[in-house]
N, CA, C and O of each residue as an XYZ file, in Angstrom:
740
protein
N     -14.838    -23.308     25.854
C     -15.098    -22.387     24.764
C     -14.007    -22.578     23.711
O     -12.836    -22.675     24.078
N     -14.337    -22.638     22.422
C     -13.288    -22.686     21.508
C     -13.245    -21.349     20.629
O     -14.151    -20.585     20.296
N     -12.049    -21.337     20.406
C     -11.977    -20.477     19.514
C     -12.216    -20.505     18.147
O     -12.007    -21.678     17.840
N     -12.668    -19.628     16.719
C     -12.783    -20.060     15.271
C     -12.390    -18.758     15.082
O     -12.813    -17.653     15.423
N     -11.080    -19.363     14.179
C     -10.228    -18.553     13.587
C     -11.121    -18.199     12.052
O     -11.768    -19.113     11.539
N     -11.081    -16.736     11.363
C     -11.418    -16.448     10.479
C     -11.273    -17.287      9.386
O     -12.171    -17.324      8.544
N     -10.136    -18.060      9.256
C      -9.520    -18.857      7.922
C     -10.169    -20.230      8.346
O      -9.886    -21.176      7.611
N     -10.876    -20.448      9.264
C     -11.269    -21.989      9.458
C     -12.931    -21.666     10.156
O     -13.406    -22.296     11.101
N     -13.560    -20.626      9.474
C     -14.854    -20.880      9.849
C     -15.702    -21.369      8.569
O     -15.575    -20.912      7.433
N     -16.491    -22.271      8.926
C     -17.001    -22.725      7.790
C     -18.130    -21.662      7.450
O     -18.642    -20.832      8.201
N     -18.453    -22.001      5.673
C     -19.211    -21.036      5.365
C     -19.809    -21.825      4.454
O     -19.195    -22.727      3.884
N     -21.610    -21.437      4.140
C     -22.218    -21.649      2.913
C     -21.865    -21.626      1.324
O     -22.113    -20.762      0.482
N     -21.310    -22.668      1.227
C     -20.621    -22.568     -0.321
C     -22.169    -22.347     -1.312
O     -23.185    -23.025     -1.160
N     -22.021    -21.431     -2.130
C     -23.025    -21.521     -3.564
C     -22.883    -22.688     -4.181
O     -21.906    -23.437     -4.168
N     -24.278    -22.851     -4.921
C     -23.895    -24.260     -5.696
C     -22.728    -24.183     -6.766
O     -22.235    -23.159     -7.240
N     -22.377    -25.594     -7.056
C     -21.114    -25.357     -7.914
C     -21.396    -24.773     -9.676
O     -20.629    -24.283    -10.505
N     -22.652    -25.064     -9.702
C     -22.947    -24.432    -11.074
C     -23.179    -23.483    -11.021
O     -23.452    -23.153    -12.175
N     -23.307    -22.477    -10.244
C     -23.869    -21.240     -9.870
C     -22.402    -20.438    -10.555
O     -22.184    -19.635    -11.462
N     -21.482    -21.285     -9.396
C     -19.694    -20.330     -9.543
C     -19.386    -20.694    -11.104
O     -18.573    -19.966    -11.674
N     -19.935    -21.696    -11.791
C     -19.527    -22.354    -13.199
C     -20.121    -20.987    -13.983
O     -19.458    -20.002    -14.310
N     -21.173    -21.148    -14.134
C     -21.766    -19.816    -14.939
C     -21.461    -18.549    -14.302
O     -21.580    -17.646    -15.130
N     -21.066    -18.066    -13.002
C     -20.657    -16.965    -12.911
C     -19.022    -16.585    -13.776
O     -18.494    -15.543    -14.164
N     -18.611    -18.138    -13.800
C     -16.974    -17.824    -13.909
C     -17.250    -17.310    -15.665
O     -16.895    -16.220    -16.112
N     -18.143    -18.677    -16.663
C     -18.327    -18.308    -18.066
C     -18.543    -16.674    -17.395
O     -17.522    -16.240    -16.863
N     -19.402    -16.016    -17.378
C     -20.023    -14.541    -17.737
C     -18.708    -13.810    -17.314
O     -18.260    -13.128    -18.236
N     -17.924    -13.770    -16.094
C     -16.856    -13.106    -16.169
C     -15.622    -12.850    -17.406
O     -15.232    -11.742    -17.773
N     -15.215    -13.969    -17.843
C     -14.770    -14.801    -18.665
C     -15.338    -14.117    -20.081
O     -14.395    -13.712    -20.760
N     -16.489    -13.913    -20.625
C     -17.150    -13.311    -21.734
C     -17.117    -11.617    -21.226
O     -16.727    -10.914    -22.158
N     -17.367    -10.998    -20.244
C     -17.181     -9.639    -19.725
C     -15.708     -9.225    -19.864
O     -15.454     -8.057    -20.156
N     -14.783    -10.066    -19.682
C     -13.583     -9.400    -19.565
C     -12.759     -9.705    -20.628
O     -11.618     -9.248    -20.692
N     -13.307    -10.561    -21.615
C     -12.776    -10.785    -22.578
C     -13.393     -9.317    -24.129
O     -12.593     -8.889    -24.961
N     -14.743     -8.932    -24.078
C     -15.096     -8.246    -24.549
C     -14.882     -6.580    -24.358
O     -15.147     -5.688    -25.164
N     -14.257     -6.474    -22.884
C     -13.860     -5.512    -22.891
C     -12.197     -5.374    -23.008
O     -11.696     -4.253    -22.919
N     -11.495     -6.369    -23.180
C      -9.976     -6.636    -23.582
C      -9.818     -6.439    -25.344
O      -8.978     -5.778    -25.954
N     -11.009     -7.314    -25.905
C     -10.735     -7.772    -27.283
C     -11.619     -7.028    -28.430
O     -11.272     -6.616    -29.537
N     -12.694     -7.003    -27.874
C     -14.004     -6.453    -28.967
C     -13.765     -5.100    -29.285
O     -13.260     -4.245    -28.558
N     -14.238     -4.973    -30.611
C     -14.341     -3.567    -31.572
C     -15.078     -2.470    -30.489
O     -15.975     -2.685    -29.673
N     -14.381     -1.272    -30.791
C     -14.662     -0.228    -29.551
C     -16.301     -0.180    -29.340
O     -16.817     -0.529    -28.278
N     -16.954      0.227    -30.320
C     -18.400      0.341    -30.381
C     -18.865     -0.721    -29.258
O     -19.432     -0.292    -28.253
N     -18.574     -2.437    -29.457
C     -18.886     -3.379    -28.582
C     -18.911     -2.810    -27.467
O     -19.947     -2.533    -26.863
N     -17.074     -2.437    -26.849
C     -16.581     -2.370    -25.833
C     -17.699     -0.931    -24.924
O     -18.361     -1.033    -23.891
N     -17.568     -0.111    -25.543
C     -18.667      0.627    -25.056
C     -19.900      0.707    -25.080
O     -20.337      1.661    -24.436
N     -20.925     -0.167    -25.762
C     -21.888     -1.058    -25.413
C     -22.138     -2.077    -24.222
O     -23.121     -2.302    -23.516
N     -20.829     -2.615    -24.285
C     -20.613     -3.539    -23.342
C     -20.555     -3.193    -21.814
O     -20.951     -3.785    -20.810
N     -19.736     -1.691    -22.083
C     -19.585     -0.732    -20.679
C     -20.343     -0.219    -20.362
O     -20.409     -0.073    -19.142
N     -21.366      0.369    -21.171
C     -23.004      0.744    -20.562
C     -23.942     -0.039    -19.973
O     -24.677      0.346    -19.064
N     -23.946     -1.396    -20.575
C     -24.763     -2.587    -20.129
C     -23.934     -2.595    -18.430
O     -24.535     -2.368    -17.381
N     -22.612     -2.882    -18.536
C     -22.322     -2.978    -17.205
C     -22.776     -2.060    -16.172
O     -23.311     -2.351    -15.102
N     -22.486     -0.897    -16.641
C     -22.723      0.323    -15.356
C     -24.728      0.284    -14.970
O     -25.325      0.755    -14.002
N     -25.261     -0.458    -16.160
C     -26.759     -0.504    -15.225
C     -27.167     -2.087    -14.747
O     -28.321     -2.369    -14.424
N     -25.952     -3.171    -14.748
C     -25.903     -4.074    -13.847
C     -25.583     -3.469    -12.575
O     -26.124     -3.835    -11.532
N     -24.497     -2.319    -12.648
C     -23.980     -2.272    -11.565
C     -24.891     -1.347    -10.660
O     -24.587     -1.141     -9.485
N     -25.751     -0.926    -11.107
C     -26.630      0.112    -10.215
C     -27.242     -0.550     -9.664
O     -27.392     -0.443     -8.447
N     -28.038     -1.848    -10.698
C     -28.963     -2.458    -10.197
C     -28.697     -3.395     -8.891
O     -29.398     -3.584     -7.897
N     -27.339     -3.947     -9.289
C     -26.487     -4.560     -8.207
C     -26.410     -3.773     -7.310
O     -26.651     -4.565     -6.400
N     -26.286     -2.962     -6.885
C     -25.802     -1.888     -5.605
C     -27.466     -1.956     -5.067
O     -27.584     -2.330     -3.900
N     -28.454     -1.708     -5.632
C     -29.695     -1.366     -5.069
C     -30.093     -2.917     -4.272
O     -30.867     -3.012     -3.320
N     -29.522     -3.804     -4.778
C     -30.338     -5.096     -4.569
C     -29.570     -5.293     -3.224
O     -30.210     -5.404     -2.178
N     -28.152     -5.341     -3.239
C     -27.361     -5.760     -2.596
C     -27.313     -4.504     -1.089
O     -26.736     -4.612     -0.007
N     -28.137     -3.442     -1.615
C     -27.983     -2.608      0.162
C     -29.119     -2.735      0.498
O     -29.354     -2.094      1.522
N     -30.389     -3.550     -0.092
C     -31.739     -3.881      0.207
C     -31.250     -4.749      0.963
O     -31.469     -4.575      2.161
N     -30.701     -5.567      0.694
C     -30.161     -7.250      1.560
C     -29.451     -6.891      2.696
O     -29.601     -7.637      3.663
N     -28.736     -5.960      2.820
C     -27.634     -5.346      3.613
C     -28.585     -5.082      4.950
O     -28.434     -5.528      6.088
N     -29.904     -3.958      4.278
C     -30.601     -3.652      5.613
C     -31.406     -4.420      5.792
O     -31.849     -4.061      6.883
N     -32.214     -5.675      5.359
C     -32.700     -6.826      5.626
C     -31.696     -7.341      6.885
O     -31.945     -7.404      8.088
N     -30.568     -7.655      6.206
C     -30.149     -9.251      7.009
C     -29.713     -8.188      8.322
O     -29.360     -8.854      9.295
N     -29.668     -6.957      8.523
C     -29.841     -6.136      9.667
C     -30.730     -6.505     10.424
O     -30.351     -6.979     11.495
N     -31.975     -6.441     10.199
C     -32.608     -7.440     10.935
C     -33.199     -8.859     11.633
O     -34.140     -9.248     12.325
N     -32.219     -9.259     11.094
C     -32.192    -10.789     10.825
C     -30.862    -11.217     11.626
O     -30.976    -12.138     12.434
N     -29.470    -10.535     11.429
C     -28.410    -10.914     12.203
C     -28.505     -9.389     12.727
O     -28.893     -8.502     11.967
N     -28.022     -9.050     14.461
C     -28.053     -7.618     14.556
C     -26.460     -7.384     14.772
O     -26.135     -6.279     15.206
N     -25.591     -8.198     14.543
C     -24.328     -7.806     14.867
C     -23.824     -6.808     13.035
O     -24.146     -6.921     11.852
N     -22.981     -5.991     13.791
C     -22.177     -5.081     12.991
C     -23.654     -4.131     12.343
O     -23.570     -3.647     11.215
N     -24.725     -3.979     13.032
C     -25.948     -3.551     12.446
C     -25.791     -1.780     11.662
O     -26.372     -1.254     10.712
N     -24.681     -1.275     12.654
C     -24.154      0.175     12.046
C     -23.953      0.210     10.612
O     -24.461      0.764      9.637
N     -22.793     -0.786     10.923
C     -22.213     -0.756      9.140
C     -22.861     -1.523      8.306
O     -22.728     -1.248      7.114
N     -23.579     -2.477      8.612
C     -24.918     -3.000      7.849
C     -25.639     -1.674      6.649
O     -25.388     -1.390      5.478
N     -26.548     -1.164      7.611
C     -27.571      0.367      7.573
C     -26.932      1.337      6.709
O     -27.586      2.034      5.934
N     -25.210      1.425      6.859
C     -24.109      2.733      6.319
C     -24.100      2.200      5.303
O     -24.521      2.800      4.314
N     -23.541      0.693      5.193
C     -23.045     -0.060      3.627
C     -24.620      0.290      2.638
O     -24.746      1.022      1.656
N     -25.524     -0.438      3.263
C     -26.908     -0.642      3.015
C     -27.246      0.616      2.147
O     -27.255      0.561      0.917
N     -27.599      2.055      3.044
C     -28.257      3.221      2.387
C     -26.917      3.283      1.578
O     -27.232      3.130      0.398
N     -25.618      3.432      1.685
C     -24.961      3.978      0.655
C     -24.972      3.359     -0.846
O     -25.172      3.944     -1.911
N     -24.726      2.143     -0.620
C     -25.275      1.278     -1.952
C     -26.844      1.546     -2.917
O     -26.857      1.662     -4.143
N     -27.845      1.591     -2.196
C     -28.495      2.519     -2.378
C     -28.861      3.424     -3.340
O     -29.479      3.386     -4.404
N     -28.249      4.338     -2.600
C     -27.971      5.696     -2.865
C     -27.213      5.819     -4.125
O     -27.471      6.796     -4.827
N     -26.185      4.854     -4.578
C     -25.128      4.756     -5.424
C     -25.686      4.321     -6.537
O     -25.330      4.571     -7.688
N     -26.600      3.641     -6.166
C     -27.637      2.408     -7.307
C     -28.697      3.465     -8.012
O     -28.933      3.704     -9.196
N     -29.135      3.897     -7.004
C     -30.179      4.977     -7.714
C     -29.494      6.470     -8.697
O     -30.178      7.256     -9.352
N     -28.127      6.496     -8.536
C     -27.946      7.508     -9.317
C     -27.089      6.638    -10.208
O     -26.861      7.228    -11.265
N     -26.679      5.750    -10.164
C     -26.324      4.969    -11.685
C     -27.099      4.677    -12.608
O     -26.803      4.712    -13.803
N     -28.322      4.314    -12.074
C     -29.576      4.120    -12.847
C     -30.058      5.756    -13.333
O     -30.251      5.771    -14.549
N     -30.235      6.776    -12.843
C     -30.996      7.628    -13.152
C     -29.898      8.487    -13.924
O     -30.298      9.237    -14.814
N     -28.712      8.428    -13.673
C     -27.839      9.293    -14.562
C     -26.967      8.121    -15.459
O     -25.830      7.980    -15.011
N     -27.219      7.421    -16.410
C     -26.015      6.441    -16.790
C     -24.971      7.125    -17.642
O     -23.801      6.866    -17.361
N     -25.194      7.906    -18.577
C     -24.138      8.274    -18.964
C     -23.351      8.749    -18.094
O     -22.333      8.079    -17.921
N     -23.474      9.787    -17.406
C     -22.517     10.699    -16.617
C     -22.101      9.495    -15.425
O     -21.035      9.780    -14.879
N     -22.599      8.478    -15.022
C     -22.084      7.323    -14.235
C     -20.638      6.484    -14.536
O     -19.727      6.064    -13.822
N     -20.969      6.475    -16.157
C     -20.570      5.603    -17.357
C     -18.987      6.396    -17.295
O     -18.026      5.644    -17.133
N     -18.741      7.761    -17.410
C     -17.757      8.552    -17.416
C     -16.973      8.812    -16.314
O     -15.866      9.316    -16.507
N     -17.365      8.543    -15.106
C     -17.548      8.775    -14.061
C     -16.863      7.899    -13.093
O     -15.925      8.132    -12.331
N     -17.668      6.667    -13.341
C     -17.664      5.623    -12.477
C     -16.310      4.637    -12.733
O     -16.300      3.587    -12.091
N     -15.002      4.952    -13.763
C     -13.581      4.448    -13.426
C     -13.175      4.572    -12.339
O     -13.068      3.705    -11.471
N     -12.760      6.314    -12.270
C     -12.306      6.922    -11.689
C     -12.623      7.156     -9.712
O     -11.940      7.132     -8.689
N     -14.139      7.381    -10.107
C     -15.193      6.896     -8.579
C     -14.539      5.431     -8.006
O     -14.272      5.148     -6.839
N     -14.434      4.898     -8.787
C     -14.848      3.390     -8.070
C     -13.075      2.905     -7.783
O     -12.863      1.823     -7.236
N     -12.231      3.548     -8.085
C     -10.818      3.824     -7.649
C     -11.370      4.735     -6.029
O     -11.139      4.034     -5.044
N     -11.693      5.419     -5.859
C     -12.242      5.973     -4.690
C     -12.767      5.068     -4.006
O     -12.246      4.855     -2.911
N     -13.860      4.307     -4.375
C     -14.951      3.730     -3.786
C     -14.376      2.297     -3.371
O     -14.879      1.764     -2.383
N     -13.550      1.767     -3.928
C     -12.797      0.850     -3.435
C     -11.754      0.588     -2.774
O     -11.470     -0.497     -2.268
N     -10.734      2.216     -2.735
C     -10.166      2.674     -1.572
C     -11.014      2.543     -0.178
O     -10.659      1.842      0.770
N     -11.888      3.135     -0.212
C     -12.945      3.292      1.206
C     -13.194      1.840      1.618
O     -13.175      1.516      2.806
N     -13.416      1.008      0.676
C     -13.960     -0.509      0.719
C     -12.821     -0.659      1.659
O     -12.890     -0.690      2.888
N     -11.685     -0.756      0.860
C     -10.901     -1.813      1.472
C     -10.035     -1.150      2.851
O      -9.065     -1.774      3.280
N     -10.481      0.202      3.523
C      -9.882      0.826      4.348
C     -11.270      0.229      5.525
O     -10.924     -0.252      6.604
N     -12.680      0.323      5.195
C     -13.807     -0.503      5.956
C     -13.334     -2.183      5.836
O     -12.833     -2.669      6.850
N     -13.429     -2.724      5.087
C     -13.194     -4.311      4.760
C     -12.097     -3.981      6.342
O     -12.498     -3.890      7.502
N     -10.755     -3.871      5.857
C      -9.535     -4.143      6.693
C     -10.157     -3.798      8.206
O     -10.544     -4.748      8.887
N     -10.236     -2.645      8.651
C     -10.312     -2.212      9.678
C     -11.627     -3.506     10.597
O     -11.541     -3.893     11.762
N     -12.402     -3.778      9.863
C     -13.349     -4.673     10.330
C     -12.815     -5.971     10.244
O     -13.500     -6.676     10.986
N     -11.875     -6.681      9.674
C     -10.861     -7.560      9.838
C      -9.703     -8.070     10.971
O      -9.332     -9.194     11.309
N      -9.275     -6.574     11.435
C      -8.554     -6.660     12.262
C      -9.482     -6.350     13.104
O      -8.886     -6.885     14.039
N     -10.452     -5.940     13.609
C     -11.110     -6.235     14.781
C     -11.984     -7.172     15.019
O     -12.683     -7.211     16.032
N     -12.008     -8.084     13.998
C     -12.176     -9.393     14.380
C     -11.039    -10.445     14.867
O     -10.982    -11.312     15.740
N     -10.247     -9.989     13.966
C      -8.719    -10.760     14.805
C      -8.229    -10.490     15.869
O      -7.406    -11.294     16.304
N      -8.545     -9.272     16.677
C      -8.176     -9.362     17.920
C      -9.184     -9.263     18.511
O      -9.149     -8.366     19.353
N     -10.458    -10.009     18.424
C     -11.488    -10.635     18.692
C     -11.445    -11.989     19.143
O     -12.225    -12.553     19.910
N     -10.453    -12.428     18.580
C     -10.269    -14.297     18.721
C     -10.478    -14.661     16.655
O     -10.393    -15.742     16.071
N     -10.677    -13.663     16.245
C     -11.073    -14.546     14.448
C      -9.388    -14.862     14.299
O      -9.297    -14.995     13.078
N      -8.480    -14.991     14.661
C      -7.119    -15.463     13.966
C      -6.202    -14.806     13.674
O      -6.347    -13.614     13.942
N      -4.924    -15.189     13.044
C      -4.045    -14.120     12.767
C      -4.145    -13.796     11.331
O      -3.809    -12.694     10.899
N      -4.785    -15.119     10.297
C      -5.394    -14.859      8.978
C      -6.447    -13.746      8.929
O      -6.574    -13.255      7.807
N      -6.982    -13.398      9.582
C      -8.141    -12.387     10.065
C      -7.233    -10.855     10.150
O      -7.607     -9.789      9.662
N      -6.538    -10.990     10.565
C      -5.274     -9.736     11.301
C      -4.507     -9.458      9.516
O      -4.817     -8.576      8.714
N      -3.750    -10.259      9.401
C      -2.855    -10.195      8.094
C      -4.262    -10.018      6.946
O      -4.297     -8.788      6.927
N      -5.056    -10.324      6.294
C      -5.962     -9.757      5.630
C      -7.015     -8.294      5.941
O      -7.950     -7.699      5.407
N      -6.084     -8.204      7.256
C      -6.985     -6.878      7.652
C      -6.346     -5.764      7.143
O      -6.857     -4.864      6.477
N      -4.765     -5.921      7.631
C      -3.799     -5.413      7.186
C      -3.508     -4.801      6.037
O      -3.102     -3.658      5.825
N      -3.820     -5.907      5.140
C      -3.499     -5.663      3.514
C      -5.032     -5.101      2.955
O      -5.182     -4.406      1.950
N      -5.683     -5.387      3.495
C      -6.926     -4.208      3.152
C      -6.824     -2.580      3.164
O      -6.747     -1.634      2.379
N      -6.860     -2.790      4.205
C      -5.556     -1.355      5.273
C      -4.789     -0.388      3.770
O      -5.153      0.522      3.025
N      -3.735     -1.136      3.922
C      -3.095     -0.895      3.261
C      -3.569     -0.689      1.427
O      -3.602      0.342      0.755
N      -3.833     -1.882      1.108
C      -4.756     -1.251     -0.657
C      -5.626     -0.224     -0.554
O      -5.688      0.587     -1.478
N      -6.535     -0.075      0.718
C      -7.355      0.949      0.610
C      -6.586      2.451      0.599
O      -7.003      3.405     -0.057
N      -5.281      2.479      1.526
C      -4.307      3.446      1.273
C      -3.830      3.807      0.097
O      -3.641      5.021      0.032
N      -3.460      2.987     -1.226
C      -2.987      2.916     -2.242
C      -4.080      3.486     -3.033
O      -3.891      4.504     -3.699
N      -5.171      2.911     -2.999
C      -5.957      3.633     -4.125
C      -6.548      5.197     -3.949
O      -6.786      6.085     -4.768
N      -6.665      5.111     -2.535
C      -7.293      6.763     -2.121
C      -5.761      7.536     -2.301
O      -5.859      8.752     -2.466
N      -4.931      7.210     -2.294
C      -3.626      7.975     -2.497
C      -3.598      8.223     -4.538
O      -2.876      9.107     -4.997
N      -4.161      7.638     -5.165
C      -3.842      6.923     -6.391
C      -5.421      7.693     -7.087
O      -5.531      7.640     -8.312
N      -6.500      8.332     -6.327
C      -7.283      9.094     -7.187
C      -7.433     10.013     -7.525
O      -8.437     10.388     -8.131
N      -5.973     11.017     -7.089
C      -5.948     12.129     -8.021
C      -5.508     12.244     -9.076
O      -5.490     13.372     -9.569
N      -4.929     10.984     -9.902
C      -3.929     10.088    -11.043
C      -5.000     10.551    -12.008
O      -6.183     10.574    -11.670
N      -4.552     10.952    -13.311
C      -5.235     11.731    -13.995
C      -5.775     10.250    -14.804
O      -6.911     10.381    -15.259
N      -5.285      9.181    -14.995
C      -5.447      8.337    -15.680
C      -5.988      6.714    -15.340
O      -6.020      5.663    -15.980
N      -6.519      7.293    -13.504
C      -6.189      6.402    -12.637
C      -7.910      4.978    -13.015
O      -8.005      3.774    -12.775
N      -8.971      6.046    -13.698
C     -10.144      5.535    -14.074
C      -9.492      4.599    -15.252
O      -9.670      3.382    -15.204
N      -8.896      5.068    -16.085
C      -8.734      3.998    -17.322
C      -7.572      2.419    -16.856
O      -7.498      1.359    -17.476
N      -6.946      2.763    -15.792
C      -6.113      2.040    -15.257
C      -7.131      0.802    -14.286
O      -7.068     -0.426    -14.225
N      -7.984      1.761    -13.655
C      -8.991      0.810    -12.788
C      -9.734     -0.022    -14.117
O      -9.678     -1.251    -14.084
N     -10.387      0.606    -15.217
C     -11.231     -0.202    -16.539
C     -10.362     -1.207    -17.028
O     -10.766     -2.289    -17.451
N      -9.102     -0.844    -16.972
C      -8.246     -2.056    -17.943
C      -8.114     -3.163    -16.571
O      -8.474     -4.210    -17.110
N      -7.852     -3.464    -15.338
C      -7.732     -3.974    -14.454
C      -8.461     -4.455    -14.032
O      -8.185     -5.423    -13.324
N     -10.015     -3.997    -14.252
C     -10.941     -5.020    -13.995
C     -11.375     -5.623    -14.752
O     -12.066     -6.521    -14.271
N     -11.314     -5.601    -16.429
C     -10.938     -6.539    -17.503
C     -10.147     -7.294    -17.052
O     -10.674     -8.398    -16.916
N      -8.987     -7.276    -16.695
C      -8.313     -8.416    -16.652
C      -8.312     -9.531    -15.545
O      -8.102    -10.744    -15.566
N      -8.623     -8.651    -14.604
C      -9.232     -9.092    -13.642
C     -10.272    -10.020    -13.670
O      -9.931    -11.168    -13.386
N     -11.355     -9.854    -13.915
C     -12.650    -10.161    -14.845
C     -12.112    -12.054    -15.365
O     -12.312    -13.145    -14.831
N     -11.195    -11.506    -16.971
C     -11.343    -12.645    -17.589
C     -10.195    -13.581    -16.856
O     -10.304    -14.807    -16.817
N      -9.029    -12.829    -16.254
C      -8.219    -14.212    -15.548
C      -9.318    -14.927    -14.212
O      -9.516    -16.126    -14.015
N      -9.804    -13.948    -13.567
C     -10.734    -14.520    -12.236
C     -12.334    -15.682    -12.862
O     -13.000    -16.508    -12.238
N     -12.418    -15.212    -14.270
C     -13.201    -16.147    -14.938
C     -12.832    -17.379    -14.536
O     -13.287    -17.890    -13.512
N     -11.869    -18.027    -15.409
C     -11.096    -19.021    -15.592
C     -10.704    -19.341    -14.004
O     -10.918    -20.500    -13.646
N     -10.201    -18.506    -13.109
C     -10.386    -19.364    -11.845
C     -11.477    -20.361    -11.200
O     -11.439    -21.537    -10.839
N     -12.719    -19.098    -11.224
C     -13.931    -19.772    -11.223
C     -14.560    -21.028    -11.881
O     -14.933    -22.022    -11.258
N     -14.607    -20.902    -12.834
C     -14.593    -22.208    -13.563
C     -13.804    -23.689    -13.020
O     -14.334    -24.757    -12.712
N     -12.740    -23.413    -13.031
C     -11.617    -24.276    -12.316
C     -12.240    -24.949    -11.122
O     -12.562    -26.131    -11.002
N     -12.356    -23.836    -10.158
C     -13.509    -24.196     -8.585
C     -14.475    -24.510     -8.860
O     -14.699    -25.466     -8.118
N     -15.486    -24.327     -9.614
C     -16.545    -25.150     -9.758
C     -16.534    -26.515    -10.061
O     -17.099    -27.439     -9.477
N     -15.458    -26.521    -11.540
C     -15.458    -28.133    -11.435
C     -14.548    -29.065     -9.868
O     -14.646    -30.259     -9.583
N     -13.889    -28.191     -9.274
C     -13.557    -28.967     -7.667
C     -14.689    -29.087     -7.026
O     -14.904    -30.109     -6.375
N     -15.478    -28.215     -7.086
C     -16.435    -27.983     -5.841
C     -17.388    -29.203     -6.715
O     -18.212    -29.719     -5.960
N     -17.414    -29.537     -7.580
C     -18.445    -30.399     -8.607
C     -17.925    -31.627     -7.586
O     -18.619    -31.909     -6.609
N     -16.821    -32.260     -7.823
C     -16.096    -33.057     -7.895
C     -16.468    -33.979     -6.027
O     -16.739    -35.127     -5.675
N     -16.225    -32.415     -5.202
C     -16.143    -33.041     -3.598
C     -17.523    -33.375     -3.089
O     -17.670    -33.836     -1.957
């Protein structure tokens, strides 16, 4: 029996043009909400928040699909699944109040992420997934601590908006970068 460490299991790479045009659109998203005339920028932020609903609905449809399809971790499959959901359908049906809303939320909502992410990390690492598995569980752990500590910050939504701008347009330019490697191998 061998073991496969988390950091050395192979995985389905997307095609490389796929990550190329995802990296451009990041890259144009985070640059428009860094640079463009406010009107844009909040144009720009409405368009996002009903990608992002729509994204949440698609992505916890898939969630409880591939539930049936792979049955491991099927709990948190079903939990991730309806909550996304659930999240999708009231971004869509309320956008403004989402739009106002959803900085500050998603400082929450990504606390929880990364307190689920971690915890499901490290119990794969002392599973046999590795000690890369363990140390990324960790630091999940831990960010998810930071931000749920960090959402009663009166300012903590405009801090999350400017951060995922930047986020956004530097992680653009990564992408891009990897695509032309992934072009290349």
């Amino acid at each position: 029996m061998t073991a496969t460490s988390a950091t050395s299991m192979q995985t389905n790479q997307r095609p490389w043009w796929l990550t190329l045009v995802m990296g451009i659109l990041a890259i144009a998203v985070g640059a428009v909400l860094l640079w463009a005339p406010a009107k844009t920028k909040v144009e720009s932020y409405q368009l996002l928040v009903a990608f992002l609903g729509i994204y949440w609905l698609i992505v916890g449809t898939m969630d409880i699909i591939s539930m049936f399809v792979d049955h491991t971790a099927w709990g948190w499959k079903l939990f991730i699944g309806i909550v996304s959901i659930v999240a999708g359908f009231y971004v869509l049906a309320y956008p403004m109040a989402a739009a106002v809303a959803l900085p500050r939320i998603m400082v929450l909502v990504l606390g929880l992420w990364g307190l689920m992410y971690g915890t499901i990390l490290l119990i794969m690492a002392f599973k046999g997934g590795g000690w890369g598995a363990g140390i990324l569980g960790v630091l999940g752990i831990i960010f998810g601590f930071i931000l749920i500590a960090d959402y009663g910050s009166l300012f903590s939504g405009l801090a999350m908006l400017w951060a995922a701008a930047v986020t956004a347009f530097i992680g653009g330019f990564i992408m891009v970068i990897q695509a032309f490697r992934q072009r290349k191998a």
